[in-house]
C-alpha positions in Angstrom: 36.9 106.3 89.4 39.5 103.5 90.2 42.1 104.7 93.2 45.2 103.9 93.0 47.1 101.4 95.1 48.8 102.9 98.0 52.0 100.8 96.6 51.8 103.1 93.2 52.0 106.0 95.4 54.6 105.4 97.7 58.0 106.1 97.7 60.8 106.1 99.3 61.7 108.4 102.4 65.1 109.5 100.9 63.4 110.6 97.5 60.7 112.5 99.5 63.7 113.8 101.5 65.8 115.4 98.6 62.7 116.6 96.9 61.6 118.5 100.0 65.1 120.1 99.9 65.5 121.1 96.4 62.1 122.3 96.5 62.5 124.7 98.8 65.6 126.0 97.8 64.1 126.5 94.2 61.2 128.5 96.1 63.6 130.5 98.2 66.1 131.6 95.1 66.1 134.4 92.9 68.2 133.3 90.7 67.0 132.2 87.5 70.5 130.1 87.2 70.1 128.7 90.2 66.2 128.3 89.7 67.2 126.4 86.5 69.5 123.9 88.2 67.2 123.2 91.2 64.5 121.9 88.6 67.2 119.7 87.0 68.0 118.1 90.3 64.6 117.5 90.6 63.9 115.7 87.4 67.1 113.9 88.3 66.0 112.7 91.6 62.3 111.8 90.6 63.8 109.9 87.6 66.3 107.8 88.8 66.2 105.5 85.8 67.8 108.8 83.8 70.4 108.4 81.3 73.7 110.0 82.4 77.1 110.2 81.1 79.4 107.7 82.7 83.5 107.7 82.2 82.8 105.0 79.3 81.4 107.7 77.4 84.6 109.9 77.3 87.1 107.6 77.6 90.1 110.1 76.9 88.8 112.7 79.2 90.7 114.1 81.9 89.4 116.9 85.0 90.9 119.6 84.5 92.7 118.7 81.2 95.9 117.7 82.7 97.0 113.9 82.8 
């Protein structure tokens, strides 16, 4: 059995932070809507390398459709 390094392990006190929070919330809810976005907030903040949509990808896209 080979262990891992402590430095494979570790990670940063804001990550451990907002999983803490979004875990608990996610084990308090009853709402399977809100149970649903509590676990993509997680994968979210334990992949932080995730491909997300940025304003390059809609270019002609306004809030609230008004411009």
């Amino acid at each position: 059995m080979s262990a891992n390094p402590i430095e494979r392990l570790d990670m940063p006190a804001e990550q451990v932070a907002a999983e803490a929070v979004l875990l608990n919330a996610l084990a308090a809810t009853h709402s399977p809507s809100d149970a649903l976005a509590y676990r993509i907030d997680l994968w979210l903040v334990t992949h932080p390398d995730a491909p997300v949509s940025t304003d390059a990808d809609y270019p002609n896209w306004t809030p609230g459709g008004t411009r």
